[in-house]
C-alpha positions as CSV (number, residue, x, y, z in Angstrom):
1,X,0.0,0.0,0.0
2,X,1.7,3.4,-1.1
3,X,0.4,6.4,1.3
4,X,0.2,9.5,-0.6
5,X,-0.7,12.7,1.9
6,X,-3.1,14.3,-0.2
7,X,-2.8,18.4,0.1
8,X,-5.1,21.3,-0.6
9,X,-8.3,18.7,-1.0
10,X,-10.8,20.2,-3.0
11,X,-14.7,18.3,-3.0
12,X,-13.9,17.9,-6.9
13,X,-11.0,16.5,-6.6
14,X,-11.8,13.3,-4.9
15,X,-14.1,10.9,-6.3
16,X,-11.7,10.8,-9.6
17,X,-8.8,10.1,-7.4
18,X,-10.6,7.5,-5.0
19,X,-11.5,5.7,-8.3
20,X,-8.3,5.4,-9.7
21,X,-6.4,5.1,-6.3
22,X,-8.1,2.3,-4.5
23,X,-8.0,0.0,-7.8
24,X,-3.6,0.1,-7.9
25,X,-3.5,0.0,-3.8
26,X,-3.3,3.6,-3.0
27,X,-3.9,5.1,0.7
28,X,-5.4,8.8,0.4
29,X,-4.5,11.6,3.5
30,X,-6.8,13.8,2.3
31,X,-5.8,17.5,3.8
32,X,-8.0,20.6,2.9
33,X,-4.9,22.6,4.3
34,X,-2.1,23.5,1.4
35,X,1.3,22.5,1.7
36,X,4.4,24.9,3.2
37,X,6.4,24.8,6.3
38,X,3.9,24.8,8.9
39,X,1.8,22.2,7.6
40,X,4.8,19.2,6.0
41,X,4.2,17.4,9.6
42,X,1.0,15.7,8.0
43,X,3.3,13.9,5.4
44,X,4.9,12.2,8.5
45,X,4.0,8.2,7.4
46,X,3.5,8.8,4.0
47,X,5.4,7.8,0.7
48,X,4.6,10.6,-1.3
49,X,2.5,14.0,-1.0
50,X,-0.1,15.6,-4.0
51,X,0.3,18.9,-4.3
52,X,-1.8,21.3,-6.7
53,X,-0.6,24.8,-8.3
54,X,-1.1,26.6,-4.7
55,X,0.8,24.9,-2.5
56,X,4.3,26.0,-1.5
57,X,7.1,23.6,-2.1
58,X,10.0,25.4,-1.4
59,X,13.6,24.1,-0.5
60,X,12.7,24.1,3.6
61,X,9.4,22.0,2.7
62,X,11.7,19.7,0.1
63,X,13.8,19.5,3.1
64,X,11.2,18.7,5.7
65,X,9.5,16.0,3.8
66,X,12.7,14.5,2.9
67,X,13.8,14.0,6.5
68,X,10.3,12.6,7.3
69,X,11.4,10.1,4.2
70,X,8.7,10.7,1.5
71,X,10.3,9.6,-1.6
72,X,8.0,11.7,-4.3
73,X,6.4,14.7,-5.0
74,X,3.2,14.4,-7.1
75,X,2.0,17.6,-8.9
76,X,-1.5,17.1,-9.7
77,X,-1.3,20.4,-12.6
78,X,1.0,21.0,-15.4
79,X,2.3,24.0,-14.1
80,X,5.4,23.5,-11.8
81,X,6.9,26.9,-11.0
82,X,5.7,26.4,-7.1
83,X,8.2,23.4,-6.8
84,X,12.1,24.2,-6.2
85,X,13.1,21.5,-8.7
86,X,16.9,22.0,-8.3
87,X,16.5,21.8,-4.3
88,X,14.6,18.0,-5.0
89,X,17.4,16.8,-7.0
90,X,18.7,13.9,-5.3
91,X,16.3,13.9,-2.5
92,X,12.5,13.3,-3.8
93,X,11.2,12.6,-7.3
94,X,9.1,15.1,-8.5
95,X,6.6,14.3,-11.2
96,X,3.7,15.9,-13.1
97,X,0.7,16.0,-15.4
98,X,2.2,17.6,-18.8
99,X,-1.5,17.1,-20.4
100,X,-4.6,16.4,-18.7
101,X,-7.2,18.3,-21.3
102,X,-5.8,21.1,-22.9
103,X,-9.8,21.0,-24.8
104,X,-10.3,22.3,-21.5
105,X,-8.4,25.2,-21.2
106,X,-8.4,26.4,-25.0
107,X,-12.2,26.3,-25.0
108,X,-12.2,28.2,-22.0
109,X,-9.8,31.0,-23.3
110,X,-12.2,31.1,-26.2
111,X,-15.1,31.4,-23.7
112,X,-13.8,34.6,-21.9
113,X,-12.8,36.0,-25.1
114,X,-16.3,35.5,-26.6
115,X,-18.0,36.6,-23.0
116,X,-15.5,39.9,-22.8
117,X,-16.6,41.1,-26.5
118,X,-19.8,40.3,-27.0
119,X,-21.1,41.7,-23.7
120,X,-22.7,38.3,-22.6
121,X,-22.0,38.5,-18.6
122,X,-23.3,41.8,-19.2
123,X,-26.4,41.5,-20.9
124,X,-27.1,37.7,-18.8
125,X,-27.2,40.4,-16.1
126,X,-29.3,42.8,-17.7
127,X,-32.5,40.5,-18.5
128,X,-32.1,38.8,-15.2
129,X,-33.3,42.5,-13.7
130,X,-35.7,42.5,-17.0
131,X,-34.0,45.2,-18.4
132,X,-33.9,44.3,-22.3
133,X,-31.9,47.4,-23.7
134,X,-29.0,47.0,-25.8
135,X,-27.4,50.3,-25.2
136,X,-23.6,49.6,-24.1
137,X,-23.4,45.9,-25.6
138,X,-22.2,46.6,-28.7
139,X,-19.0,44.0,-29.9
140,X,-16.9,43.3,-32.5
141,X,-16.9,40.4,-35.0
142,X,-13.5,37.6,-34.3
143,X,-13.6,37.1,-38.1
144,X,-10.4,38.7,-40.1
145,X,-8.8,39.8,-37.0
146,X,-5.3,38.6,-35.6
147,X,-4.8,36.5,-32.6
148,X,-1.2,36.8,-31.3
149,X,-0.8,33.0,-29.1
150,X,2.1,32.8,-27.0
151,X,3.0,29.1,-26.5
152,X,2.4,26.9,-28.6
153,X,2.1,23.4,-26.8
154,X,-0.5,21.3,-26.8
155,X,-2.9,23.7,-25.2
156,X,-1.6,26.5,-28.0
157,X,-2.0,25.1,-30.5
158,X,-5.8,23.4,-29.9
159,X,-6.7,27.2,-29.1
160,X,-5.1,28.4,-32.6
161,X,-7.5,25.7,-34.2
162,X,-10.4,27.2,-32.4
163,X,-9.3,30.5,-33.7
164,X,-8.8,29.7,-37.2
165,X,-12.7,28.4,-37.1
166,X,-14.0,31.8,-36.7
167,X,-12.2,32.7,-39.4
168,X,-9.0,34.6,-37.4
169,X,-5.7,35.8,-39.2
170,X,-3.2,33.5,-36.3
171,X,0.9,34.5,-35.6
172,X,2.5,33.2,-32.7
173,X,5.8,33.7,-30.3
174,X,7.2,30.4,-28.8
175,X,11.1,29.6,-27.9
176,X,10.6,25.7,-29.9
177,X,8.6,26.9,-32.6
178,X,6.4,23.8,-33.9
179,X,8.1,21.8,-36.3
180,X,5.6,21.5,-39.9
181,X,3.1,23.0,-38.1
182,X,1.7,25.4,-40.3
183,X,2.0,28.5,-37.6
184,X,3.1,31.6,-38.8
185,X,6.2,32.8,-36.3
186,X,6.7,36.5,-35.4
187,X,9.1,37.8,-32.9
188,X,7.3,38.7,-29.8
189,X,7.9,42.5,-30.6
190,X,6.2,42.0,-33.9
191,X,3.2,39.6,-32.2
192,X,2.5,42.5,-29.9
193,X,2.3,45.1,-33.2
194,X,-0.2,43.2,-34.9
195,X,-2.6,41.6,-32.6
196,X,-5.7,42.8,-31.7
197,X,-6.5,39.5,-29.4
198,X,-3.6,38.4,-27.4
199,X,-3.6,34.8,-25.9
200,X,-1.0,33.5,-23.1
201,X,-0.3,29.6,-23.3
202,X,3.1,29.1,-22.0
203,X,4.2,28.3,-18.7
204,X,6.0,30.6,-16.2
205,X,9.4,30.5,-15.9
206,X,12.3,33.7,-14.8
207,X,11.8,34.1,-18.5
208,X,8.4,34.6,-18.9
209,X,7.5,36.4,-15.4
210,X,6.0,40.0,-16.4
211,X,6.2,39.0,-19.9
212,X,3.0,41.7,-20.2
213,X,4.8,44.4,-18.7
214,X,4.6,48.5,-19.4
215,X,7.2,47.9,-22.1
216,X,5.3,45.8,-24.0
217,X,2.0,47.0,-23.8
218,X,2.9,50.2,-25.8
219,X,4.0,48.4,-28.2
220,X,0.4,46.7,-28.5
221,X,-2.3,48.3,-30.5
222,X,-4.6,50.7,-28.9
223,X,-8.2,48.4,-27.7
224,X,-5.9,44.9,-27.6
225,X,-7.4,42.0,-25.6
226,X,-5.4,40.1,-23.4
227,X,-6.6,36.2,-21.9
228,X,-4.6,34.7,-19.8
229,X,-5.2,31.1,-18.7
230,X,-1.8,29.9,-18.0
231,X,-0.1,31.6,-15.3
232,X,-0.7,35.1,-13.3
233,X,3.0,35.7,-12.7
234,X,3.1,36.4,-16.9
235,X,1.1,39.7,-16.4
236,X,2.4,42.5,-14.1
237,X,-0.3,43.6,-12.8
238,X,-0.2,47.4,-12.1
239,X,0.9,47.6,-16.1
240,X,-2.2,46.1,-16.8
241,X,-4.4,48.5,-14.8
242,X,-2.3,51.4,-16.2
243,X,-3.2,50.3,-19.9
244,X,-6.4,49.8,-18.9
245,X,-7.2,53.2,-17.4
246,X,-5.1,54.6,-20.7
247,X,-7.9,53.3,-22.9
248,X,-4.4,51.2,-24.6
249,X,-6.0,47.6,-23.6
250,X,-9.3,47.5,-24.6
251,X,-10.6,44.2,-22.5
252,X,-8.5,41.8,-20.0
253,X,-9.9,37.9,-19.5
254,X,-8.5,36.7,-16.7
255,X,-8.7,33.1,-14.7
256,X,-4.9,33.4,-13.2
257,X,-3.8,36.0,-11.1
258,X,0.0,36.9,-9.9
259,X,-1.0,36.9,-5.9
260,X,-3.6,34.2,-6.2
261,X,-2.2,31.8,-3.4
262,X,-4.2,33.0,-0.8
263,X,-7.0,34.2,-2.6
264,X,-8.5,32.2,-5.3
265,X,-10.0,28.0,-4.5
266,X,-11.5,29.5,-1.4
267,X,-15.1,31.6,-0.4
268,X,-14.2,34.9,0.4
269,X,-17.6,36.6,-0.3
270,X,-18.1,37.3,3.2
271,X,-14.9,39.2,3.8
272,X,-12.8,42.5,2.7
273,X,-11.0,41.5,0.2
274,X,-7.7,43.2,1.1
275,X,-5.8,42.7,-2.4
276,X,-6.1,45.7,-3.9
277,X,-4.9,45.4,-7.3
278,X,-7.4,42.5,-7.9
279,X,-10.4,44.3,-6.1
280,X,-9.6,47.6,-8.7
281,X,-9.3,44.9,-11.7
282,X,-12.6,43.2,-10.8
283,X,-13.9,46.8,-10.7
284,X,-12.9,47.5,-14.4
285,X,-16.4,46.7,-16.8
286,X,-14.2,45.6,-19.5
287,X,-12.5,43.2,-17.4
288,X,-13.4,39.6,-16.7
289,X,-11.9,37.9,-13.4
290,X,-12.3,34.1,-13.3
291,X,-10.6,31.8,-10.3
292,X,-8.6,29.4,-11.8
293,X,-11.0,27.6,-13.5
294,X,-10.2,26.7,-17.2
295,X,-8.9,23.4,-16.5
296,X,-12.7,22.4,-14.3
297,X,-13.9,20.1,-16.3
298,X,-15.2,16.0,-15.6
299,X,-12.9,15.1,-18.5
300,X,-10.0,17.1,-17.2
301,X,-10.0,15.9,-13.9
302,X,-10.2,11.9,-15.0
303,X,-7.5,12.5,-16.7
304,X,-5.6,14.5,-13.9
305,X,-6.2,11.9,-11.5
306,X,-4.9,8.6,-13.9
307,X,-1.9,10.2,-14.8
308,X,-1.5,11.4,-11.0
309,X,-1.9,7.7,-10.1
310,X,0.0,5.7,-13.0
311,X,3.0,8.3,-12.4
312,X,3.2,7.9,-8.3
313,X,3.0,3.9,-9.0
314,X,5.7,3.9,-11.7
315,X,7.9,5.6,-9.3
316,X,7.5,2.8,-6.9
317,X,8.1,-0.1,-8.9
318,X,11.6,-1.5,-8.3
319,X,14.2,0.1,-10.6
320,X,11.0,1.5,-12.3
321,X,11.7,5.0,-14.1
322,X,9.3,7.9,-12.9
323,X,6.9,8.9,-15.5
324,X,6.3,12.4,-16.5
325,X,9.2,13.0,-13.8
326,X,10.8,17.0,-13.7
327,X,14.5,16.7,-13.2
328,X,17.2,19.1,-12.8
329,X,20.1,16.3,-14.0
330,X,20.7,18.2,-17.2
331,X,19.0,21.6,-16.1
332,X,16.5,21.4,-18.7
333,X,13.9,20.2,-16.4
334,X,11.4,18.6,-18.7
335,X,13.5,18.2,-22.1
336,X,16.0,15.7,-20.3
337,X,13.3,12.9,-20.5
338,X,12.9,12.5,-23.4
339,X,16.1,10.4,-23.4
340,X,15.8,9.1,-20.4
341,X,16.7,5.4,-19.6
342,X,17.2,5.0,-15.8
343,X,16.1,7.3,-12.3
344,X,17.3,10.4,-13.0
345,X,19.1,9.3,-9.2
């Protein structure tokens, strides 16, 4: 029986994982607390911990659950920039979920951008009150314009498809362009000059953090939209207010936010919210806030929860290489496995 301490439980997240858990012999700790220094004790016993986007694993917590001998971390996301993968090196495995439904996410980054434009949260609002006018709803058509998609993984490239459907001109910006792809490659400079829909599909790395940033945003036409369903850390924030009170970005649709840890996942409708950068942007009426939500789906989280469970138990079969494992061997973190043969240690 392989115990897995099971952090930052959501009532979603279970049935999928009891499913695929009790049928390979897995023991669930389910904990509704997230992980960080104060809370690693519950991992005493356990083999390995599951850990979503949220959680803090940092080299102290690496350290912690180390000397309490849990062998593997188990990201339960795709995302990975919460985990100090160079402190786990040669202490726990960590492992991941590099696609779970990226259907999921693209359609979603469609569904804000569709909401945002055509006024639909709006107007759903309207006839709810029974107030039928159409004054202040007015949109623009998708068809002929240019989507600029940064990343273009599996997740990129599905929401390109969905683009070129309605008929949108699509560039895109991504380190490892696609190889026979068909995607017309700009520079980022030249992406941000020619879009009038921006989309943000890669992960976040020191590279990408504030990738949206003052700079960049005058380089964007005047009435741009931004989605962003990837990461929070690739916007900076305060830019994006500025450009939004300077009439530069003409709608944001967000479901990630830079300071989301202690926010998002949780009810706070009965409190001050005391973040004040998200409580102005939620303020904005051509802004659309979402909590982390893209990836919600039945599908998505199936598919989350097999991977989760086939990578924890490959990593526990004797001389058994860790599936979907990040390593920091080479220093190219995900790239190393592709030629993997043995444990990275």
């Amino acid at each position: 029986m392989i115990k897995v301490a099971f952090y930052d439980t959501k009532p979603y997240d279970k049935p999928s994982f009891e499913k695929y858990g009790k049928q390979k012999g897995i023991e669930y700790k389910f904990l509704e607390t997230r992980l960080n220094e104060d809370t690693a004790d519950l991992a005493r016993g356990c083999d390995a911990v599951c850990v979503f986007v949220n959680d803090t694993v940092n080299q102290a917590v690496i350290n912690r659950l180390y000397d309490y001998g849990v062998k593997l971390i188990a990201l339960r996301s795709a995302g990975y920039n919460n985990v100090d993968v160079k402190a786990a090196f040669g202490k726990i495995h960590v492992v991941h979920v590099p696609a779970y439904s990226p259907y999921s996410v693209a359609e979603y980054a469609m569904a804000l951008l569709l909401t945002s434009i055509r006024r639909i949260h709006k107007a759903y609002n309207r006839t709810r009150e029974f107030n039928f006018s159409l004054n202040g709803l007015t949109g623009f058509d998708l068809h002929g314009k240019t989507v600029g998609v940064i990343g273009t993984g599996k997740i990129g490239r599905i929401f390109i498809q969905i683009c070129r459907g309605f008929g949108m001109h699509v560039i895109a910006y991504d380190l490892f362009p696609a190889k026979n792809s068909g995607i017309e490659y700009v520079s980022l400079d030249e992406l941000f000059a020619r879009s009038d829909v921006i989309s943000l599909h890669c992960p976040l790395t020191e590279e990408t953090r504030h990738m949206i940033s003052k700079e960049s945003i005058e380089k964007m036409k005047d009435g741009v939209v931004i989605i962003n369903t990837s990461r929070g850390g690739l916007i900076d924030t305060e830019a994006l207010l500025s450009g939004i009170k300077a009439r530069k970005i003409g709608a944001a649709c967000l479901d990630v936010y830079e300071e989301e840890a202690d926010i998002f996942f949780e009810d706070r409708s009965g409190h001050i919210l005391n973040d004040d950068l998200l409580s102005r942007l939620i303020s904005m009426p051509n802004v659309i806030v979402t909590a982390h939500q893209a990836f919600l789906t039945k599908d998505a989280l199936n598919n989350i929860a097999e991977t989760t469970v086939n990578n924890i138990l490959s990593c526990f079969e004797k001389d058994g290489i860790c599936d979907n494992e990040l390593c920091y061997r080479c220093g190219s973190i995900e790239q190393c496995r592709k030629d993997r043969k043995d444990r990275c240690f």
